[in-house]
DSSP file (Angstrom, degrees, kcal/mol; ACC not computed):
  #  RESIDUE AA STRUCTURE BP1 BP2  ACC     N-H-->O    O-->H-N    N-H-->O    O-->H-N    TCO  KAPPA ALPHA  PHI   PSI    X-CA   Y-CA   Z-CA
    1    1 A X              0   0    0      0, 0.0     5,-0.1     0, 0.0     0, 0.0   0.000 360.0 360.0 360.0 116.0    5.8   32.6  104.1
    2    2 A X     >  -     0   0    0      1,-0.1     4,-2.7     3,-0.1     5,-0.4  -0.145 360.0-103.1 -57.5 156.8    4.3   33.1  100.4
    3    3 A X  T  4 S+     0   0    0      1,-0.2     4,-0.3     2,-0.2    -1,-0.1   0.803 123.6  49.2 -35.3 -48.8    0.4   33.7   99.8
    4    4 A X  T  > S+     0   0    0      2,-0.2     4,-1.5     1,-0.2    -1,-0.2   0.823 108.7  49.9 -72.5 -40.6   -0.1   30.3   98.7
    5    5 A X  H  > S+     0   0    0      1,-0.2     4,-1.6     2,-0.2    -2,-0.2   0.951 118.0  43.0 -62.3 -36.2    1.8   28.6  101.8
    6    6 A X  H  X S+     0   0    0     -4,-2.7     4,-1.9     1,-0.3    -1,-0.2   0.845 117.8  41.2 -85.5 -12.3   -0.4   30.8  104.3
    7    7 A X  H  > S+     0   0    0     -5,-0.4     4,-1.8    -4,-0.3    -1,-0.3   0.939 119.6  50.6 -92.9 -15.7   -4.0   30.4  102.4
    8    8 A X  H >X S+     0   0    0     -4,-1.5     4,-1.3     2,-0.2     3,-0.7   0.973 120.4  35.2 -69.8 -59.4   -2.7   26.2  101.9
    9    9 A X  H >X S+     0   0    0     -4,-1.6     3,-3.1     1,-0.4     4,-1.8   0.950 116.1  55.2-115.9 -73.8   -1.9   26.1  105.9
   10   10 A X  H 3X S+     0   0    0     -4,-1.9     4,-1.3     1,-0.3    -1,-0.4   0.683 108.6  49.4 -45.1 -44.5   -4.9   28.4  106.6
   11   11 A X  H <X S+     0   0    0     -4,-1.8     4,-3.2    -3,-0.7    -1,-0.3   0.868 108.1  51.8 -63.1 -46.9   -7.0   25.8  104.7
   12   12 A X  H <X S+     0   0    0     -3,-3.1     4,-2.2    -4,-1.3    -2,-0.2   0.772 108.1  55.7 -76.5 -17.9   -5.6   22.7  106.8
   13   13 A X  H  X S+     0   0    0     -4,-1.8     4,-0.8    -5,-0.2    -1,-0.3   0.702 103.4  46.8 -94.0  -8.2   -6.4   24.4  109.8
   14   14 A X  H  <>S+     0   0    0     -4,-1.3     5,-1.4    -5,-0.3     3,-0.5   0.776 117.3  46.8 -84.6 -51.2  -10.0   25.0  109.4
   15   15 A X  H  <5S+     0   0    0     -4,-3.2    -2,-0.2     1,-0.2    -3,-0.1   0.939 108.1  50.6 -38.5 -48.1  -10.6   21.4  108.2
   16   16 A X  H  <5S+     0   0    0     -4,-2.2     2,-0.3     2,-0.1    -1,-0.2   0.719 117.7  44.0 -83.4  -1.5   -8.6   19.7  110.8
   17   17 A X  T  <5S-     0   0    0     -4,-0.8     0, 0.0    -3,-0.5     0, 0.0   0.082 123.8-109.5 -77.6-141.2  -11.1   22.2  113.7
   18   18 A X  T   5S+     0   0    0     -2,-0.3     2,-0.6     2,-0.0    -3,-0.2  -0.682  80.6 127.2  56.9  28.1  -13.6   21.3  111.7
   19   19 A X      < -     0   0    0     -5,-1.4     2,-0.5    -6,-0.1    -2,-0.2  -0.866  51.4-131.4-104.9 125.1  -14.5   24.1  110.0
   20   20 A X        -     0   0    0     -2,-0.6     3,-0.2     1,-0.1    -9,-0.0  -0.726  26.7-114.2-115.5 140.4  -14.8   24.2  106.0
   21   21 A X        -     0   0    0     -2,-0.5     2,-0.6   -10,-0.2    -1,-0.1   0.262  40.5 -91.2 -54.9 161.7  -13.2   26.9  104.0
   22   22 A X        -     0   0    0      1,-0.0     2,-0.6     3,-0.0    -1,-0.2  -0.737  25.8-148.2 -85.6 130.9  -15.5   29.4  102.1
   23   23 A X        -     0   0    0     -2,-0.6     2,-0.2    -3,-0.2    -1,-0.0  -0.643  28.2-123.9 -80.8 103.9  -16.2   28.5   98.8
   24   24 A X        -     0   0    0     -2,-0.6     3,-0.1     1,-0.0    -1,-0.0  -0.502  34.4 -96.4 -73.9 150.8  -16.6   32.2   96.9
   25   25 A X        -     0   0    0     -2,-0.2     2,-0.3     2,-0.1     3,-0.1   0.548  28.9 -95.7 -52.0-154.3  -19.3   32.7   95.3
   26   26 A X        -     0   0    0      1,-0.1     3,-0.1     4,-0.0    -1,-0.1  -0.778  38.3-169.2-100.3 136.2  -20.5   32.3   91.3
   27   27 A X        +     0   0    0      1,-0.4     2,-0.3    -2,-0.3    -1,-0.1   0.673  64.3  22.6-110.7 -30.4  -19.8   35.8   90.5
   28   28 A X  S    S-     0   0    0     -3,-0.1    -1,-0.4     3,-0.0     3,-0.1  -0.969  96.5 -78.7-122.9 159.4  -21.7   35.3   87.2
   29   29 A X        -     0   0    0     -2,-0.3     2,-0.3    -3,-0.1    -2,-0.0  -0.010  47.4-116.5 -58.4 126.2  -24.2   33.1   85.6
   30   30 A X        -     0   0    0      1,-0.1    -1,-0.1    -4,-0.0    -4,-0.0  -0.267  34.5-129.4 -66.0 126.2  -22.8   29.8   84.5
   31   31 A X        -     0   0    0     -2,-0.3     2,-0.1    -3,-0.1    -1,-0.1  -0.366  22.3-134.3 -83.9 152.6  -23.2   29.9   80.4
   32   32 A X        -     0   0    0      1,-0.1     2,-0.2     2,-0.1    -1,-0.1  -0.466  26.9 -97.1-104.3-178.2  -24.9   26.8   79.0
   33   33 A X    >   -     0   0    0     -2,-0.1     3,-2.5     4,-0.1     4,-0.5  -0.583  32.5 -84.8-108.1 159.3  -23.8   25.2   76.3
   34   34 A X  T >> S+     0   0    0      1,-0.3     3,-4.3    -2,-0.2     4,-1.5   0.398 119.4  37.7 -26.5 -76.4  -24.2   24.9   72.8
   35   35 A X  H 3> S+     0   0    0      1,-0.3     4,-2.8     2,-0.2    -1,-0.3   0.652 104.7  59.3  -7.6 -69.7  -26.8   22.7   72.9
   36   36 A X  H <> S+     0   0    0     -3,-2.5     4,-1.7     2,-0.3    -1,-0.3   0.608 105.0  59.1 -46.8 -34.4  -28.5   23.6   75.4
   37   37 A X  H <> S+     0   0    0     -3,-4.3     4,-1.0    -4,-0.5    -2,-0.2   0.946 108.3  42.1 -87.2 -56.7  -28.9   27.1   73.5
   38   38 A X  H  X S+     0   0    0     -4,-1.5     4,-1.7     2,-0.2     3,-0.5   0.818 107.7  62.5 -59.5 -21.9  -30.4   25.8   70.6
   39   39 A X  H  X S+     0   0    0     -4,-2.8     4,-1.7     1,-0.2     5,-0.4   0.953 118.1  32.3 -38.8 -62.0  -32.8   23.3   72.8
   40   40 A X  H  X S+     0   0    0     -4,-1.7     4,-1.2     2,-0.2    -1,-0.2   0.763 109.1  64.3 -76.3   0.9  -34.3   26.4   74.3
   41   41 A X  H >X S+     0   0    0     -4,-1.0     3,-1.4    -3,-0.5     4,-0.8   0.923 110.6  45.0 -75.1 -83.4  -33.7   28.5   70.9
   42   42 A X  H >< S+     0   0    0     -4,-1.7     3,-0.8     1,-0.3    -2,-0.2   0.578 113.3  45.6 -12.0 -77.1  -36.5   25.6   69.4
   43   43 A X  H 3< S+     0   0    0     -4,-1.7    -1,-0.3     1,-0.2    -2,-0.2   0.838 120.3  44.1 -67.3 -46.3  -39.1   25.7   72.3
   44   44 A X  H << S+     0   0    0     -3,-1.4    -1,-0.2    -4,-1.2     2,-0.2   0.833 104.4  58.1 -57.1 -37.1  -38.9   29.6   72.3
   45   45 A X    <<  +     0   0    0     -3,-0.8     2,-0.3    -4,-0.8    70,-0.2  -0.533  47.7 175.9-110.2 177.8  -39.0   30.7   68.9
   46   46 A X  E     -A  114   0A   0     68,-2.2    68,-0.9    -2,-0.2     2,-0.4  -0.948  26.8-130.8-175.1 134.1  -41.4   30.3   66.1
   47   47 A X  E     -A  113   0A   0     -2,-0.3    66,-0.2    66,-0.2     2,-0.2  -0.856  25.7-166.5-102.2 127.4  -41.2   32.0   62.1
   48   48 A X  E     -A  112   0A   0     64,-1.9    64,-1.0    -2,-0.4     2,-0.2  -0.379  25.9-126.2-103.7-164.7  -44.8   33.6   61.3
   49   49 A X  S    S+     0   0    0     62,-0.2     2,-0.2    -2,-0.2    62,-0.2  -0.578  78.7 111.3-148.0  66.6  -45.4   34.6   57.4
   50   50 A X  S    S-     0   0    0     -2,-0.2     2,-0.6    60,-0.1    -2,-0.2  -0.968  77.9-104.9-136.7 115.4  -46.3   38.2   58.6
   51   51 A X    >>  -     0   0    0     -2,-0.2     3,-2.1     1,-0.1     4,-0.5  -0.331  19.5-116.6 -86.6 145.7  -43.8   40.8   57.5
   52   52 A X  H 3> S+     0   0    0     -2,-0.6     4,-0.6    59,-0.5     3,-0.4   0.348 108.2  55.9 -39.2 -49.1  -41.4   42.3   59.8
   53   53 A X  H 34 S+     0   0    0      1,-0.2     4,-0.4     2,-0.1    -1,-0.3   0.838 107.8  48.0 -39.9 -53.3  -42.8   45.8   59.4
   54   54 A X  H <> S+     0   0    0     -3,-2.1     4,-1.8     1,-0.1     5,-0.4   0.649  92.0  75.2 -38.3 -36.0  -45.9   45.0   60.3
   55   55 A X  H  X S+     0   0    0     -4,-0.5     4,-2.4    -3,-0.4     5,-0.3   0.952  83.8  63.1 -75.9 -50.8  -45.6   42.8   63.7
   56   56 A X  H  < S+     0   0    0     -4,-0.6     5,-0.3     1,-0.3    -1,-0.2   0.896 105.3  34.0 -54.0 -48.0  -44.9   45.0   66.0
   57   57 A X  H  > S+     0   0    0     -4,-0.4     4,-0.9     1,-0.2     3,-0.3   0.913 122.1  51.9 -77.8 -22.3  -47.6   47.3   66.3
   58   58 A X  H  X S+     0   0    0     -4,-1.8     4,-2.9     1,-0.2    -2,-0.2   0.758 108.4  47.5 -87.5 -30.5  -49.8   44.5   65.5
   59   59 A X  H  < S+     0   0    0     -4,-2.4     4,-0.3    -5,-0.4    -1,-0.2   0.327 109.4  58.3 -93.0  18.4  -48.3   41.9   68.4
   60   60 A X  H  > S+     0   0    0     -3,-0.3     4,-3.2    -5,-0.3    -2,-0.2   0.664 102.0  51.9-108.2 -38.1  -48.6   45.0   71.0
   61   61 A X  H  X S+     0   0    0     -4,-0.9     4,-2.0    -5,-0.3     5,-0.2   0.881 114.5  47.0 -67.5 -42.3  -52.6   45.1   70.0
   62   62 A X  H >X S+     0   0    0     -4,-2.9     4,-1.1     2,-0.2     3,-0.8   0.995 108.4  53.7 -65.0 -56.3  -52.4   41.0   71.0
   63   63 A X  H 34>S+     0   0    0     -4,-0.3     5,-4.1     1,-0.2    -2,-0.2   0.814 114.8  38.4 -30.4 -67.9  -50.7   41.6   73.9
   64   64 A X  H 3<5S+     0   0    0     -4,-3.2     3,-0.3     1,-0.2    -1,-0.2   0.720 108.0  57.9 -56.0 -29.0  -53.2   44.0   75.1
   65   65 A X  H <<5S+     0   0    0     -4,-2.0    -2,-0.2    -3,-0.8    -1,-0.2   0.389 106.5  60.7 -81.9 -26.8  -56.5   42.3   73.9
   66   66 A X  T  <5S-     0   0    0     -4,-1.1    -1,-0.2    -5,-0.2     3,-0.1  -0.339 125.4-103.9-120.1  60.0  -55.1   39.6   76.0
   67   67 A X  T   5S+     0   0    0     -3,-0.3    -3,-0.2     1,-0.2     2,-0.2   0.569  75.4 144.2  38.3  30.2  -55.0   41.4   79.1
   68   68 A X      < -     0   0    0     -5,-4.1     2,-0.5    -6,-0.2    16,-0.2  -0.396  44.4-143.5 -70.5 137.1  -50.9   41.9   78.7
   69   69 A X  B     -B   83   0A   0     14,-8.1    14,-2.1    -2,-0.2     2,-0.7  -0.970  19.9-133.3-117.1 130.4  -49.8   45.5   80.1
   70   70 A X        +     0   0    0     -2,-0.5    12,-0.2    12,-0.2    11,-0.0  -0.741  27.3 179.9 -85.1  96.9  -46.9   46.5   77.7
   71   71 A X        -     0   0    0     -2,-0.7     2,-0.2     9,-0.1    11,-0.2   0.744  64.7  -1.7 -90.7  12.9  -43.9   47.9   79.7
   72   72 A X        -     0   0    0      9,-1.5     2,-0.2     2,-0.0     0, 0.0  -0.818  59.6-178.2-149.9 173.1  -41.4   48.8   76.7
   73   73 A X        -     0   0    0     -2,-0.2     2,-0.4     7,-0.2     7,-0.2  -0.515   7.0-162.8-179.8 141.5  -41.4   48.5   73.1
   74   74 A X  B > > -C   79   0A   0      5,-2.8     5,-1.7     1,-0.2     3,-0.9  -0.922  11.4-166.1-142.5 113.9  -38.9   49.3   70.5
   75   75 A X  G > 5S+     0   0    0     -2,-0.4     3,-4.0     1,-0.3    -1,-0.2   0.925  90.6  41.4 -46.6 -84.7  -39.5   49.7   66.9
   76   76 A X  G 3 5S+     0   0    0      1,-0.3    -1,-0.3     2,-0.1    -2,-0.0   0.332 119.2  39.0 -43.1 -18.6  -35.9   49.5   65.9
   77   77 A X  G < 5S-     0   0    0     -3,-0.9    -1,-0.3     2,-0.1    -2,-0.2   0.331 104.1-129.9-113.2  -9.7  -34.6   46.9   67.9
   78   78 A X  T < 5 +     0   0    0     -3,-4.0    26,-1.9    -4,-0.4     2,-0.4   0.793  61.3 147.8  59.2  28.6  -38.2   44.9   67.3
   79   79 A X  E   < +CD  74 103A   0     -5,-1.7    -5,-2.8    24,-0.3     2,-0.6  -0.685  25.2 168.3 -98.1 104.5  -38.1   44.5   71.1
   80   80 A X  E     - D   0 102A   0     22,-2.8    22,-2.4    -2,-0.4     2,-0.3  -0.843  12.3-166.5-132.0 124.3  -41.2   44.4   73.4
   81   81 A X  E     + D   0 101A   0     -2,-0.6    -9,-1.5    20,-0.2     2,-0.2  -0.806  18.3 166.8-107.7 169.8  -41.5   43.5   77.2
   82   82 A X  E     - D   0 100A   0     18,-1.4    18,-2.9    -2,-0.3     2,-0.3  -0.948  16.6-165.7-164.2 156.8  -44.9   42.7   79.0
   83   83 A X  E     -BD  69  99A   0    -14,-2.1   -14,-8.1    16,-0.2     2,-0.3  -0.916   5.0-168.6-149.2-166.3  -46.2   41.5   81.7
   84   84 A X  E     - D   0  98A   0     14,-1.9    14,-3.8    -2,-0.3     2,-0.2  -0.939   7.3-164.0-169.6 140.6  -49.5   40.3   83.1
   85   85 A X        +     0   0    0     -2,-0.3     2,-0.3    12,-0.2    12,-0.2  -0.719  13.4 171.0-120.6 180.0  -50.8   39.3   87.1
   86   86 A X        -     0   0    0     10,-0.3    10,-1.9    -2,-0.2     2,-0.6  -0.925  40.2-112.1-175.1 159.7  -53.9   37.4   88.1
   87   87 A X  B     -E   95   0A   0     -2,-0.3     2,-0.4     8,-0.3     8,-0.2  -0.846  48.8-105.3-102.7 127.7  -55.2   35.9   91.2
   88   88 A X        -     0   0    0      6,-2.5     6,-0.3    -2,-0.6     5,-0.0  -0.446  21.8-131.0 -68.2 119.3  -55.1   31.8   90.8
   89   89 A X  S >  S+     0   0    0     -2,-0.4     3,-0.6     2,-0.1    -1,-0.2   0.906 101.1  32.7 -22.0 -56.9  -58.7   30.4   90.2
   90   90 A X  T 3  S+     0   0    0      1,-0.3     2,-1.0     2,-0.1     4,-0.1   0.382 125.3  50.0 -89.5-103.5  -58.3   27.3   93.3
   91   91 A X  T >   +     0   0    0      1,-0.2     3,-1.6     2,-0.1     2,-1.6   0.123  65.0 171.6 -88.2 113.0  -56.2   29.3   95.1
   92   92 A X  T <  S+     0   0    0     -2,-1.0    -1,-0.2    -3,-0.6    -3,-0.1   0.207  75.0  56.3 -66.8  20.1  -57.4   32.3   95.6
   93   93 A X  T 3  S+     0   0    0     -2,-1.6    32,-1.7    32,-0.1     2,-0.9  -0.120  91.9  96.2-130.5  11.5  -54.8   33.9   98.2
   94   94 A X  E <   - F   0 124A   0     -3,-1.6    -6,-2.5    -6,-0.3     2,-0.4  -0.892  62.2-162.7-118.2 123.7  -52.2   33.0   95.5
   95   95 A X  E     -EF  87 123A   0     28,-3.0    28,-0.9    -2,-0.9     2,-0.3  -0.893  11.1-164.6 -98.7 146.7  -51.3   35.9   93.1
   96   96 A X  E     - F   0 122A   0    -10,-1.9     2,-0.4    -2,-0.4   -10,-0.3  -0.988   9.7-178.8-126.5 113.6  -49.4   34.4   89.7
   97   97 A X  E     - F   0 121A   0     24,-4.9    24,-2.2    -2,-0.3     2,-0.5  -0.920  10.8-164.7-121.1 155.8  -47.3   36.8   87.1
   98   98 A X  E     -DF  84 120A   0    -14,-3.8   -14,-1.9    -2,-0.4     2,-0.3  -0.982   1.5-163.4-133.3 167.8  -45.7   36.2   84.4
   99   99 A X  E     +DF  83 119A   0     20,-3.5    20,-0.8    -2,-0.5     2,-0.3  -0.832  13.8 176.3-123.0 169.2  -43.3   38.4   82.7
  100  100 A X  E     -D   82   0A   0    -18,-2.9   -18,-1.4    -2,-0.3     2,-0.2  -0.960  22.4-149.6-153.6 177.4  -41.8   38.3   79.0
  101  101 A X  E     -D   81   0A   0     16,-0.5    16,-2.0    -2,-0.3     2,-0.4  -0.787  14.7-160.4-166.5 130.8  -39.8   39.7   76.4
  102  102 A X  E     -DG  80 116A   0    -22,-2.4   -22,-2.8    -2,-0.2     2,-0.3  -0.863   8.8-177.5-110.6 127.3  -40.4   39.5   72.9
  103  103 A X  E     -DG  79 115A   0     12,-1.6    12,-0.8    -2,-0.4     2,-0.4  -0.961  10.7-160.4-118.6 149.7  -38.0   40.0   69.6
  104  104 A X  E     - G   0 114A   0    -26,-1.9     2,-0.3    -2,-0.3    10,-0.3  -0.801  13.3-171.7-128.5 131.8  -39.2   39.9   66.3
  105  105 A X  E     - G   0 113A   0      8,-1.1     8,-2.1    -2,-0.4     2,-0.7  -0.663  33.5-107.6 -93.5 151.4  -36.2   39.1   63.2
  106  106 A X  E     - G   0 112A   0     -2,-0.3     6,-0.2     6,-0.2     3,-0.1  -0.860  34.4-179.6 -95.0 131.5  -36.7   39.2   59.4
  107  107 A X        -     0   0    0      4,-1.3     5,-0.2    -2,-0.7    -1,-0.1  -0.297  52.7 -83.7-122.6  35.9  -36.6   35.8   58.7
  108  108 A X  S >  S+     0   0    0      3,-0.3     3,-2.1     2,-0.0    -1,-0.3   0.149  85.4  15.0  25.7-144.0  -37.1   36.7   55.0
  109  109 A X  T 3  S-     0   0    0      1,-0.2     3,-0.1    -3,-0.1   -58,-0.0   0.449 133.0 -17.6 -33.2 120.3  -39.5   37.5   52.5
  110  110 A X  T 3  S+     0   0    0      1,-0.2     2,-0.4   -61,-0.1    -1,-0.2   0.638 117.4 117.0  72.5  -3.3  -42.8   38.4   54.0
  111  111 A X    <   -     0   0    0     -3,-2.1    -4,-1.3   -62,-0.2   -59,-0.5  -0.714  42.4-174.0-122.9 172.9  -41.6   36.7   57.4
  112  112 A X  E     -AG  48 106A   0    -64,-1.0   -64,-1.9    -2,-0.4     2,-0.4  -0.997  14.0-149.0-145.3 140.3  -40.8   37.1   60.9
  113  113 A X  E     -AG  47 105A   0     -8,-2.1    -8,-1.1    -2,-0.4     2,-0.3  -0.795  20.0-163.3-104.4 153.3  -39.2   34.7   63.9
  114  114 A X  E     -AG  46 104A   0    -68,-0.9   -68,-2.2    -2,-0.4     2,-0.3  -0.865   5.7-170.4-108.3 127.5  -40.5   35.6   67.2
  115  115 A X  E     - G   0 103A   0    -12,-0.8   -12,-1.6    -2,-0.3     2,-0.4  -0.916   7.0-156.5-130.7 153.2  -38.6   34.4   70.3
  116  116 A X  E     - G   0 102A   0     -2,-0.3     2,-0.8   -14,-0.2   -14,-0.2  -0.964  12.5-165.5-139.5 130.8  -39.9   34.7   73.8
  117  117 A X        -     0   0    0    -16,-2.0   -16,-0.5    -2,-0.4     2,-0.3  -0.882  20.2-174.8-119.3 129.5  -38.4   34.7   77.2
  118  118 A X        +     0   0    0     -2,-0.8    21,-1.3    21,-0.4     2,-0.2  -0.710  13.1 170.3-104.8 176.4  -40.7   34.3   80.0
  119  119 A X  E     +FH  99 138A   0    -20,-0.8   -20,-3.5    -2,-0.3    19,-0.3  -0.610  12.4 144.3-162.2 156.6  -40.4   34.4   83.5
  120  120 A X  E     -FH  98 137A   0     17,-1.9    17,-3.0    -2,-0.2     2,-0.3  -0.801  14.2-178.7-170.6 173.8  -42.8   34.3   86.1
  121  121 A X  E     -FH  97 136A   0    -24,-2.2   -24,-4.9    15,-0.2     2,-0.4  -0.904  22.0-110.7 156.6-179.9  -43.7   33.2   89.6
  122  122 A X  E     -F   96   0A   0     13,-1.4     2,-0.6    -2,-0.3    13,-0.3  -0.955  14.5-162.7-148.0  98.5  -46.3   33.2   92.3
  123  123 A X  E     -F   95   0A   0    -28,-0.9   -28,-3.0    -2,-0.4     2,-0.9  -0.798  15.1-134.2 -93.6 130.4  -46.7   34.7   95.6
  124  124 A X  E     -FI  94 133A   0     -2,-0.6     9,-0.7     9,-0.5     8,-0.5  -0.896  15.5-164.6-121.4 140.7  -49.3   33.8   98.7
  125  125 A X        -     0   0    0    -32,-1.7     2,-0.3    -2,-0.9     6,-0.2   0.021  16.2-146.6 -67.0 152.5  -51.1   35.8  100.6
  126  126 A X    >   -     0   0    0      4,-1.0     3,-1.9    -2,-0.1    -1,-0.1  -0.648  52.4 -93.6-105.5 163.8  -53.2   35.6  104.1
  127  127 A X  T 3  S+     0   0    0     -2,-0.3    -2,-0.0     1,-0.2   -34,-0.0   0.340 123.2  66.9 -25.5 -20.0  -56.3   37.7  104.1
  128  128 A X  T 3  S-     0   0    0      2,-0.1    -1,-0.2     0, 0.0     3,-0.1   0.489 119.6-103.6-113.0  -5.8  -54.5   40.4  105.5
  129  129 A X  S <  S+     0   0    0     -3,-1.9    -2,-0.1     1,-0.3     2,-0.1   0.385  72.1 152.4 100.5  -6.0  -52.3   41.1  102.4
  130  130 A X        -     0   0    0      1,-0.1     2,-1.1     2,-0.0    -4,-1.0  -0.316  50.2-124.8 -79.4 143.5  -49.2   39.3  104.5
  131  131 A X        +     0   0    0     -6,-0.2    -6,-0.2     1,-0.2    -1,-0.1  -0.580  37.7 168.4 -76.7  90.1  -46.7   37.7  102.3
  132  132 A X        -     0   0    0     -2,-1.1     2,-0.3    -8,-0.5    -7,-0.2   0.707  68.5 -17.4-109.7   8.5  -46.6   34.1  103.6
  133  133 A X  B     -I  124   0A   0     -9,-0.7    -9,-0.5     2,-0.0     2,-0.4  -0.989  50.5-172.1-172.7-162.3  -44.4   32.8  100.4
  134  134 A X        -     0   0    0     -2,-0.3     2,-0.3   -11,-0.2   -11,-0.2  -0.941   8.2-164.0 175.9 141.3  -43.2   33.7   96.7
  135  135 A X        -     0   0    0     -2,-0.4   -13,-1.4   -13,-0.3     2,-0.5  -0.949  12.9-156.4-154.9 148.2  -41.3   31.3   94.3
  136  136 A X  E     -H  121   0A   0     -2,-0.3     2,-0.4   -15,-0.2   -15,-0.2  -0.975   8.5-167.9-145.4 121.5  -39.8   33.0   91.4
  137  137 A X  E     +H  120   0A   0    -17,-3.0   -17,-1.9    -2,-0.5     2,-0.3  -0.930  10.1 173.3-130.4 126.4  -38.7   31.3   87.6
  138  138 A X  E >   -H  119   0A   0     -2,-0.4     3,-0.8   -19,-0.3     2,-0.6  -0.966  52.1  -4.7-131.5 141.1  -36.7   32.8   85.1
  139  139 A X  T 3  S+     0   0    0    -21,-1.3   -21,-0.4    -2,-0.3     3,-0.3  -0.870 135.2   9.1  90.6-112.8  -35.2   31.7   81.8
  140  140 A X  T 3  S+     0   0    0     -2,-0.6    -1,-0.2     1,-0.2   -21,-0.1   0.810 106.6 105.3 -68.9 -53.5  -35.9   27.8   81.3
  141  141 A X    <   +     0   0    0     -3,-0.8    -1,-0.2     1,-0.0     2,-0.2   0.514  58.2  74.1   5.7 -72.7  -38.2   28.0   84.2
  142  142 A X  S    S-     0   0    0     -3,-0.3     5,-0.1    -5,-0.2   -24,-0.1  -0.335  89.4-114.7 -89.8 167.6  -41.0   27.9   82.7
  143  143 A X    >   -     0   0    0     -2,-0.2     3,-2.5     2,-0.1     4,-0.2  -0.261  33.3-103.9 -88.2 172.7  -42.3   24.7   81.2
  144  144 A X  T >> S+     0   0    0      1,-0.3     3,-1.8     2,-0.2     4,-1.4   0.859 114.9  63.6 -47.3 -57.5  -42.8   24.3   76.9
  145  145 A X  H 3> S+     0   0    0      1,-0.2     4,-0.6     2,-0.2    -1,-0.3   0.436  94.9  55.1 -75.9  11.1  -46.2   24.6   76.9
  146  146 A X  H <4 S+     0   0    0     -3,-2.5    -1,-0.2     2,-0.1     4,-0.2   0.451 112.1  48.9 -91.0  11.7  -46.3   28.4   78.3
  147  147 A X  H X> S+     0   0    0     -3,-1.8     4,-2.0    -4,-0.2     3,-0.7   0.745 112.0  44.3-108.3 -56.2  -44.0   29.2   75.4
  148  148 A X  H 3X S+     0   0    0     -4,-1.4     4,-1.4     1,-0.2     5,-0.3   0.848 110.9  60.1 -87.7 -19.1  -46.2   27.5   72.8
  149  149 A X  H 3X S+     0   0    0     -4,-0.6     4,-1.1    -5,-0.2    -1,-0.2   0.916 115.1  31.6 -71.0 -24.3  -49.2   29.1   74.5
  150  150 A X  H <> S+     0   0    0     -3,-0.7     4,-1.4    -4,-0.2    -2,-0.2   0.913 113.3  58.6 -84.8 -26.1  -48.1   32.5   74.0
  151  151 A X  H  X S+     0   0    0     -4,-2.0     4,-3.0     2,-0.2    -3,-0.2   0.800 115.2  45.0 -51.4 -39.0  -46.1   31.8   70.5
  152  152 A X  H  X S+     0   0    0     -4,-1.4     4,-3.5    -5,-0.4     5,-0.3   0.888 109.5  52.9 -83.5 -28.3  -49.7   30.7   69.4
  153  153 A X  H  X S+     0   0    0     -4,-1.1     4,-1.0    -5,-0.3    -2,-0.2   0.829 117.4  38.2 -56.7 -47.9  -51.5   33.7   71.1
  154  154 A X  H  X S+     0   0    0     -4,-1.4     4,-4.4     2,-0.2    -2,-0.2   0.897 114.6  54.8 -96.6 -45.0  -49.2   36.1   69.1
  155  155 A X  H >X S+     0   0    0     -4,-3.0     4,-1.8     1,-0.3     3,-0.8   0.963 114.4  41.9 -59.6 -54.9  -49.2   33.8   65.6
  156  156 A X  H 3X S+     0   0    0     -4,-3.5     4,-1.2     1,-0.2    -1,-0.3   0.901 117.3  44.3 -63.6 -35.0  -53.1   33.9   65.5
  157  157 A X  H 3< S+     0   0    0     -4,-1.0    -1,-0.2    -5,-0.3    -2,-0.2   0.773 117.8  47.7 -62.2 -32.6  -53.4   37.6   66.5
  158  158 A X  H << S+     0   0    0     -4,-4.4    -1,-0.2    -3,-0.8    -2,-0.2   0.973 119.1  37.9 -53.1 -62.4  -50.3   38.3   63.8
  159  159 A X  H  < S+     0   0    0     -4,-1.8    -2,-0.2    -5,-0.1    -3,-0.1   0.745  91.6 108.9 -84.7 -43.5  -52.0   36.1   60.6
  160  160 A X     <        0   0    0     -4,-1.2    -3,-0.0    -5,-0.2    -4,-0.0   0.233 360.0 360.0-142.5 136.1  -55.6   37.3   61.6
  161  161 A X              0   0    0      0, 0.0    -1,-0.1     0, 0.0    -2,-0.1   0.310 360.0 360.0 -69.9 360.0  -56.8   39.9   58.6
């Protein structure tokens, strides 16, 4: 019996006990589509009229000055990640992070694109320090306006004399 007859006959006999084959998994992340990439391209990025030499050390100073802790940054690649935690105001057992990564393009004379990836997410706590749940978003996750609050955080701290 070929491969194909036994995994076909193997197949009919878990249905008809009632059992339903395994599906393997996504082995990698499904890629979205053209669209899709420029939709989030939009809502992420944003061209300042600060030039490309400049921006980095200067969007590392924003970062910090708004209570970001900077874990990487790379001149050459115009590459910075960050992150920042905080305990949520109403609920106060609820720790919140978010995480990012920035890279800064010549977008030509005297300018620069900045695009931002966030992700982020939110654990609570008992009194006792016990984990009692944790919700996690990465990529699209997070919604427009935490990309245009940080895009705007960086532009005025870039343009700023």
């Amino acid at each position: 019996m070929t491969s194909l007859k036994r995994t076909h006959c193997l197949t009919l006999l878990l249905l008809l006990t009632g059992c339903e084959p395994v599906v393997p998994a996504l082995r990698s992340p499904p890629t979205p589509p053209p669209e899709q990439i420029a939709a989030a391209r939009s809502v992420q990025s944003r061209v300042v009229q600060v030039p490309m030499e400049s921006v980095l050390p200067r969007a590392i100073s924003v970062l910090m000055d708004n209570n970001f802790v900077v874990r990487s940054a790379d001149a050459k690649l115009g590459f910075v990640s960050f992150y920042q935690q905080w305990m949520d105001p109403v609920f106060y057992s609820t720790s919140v992070s978010e995480e990012g990564s920035i890279l800064f393009t010549p977008a030509g004379a005297g300018a620069t694109q900045i695009r931002v990836m966030l992700t982020g997410g939110w654990r609570d706590t008992e009194a006792g320090g016990n984990i009692l749940g944790s919700k996690g978003v990465a990529g699209q996750g997070p919604e427009e306006i935490e990309y245009r609050k940080i895009l705007d955080m960086l532009q005025r701290g870039l343009v700023a004399p």
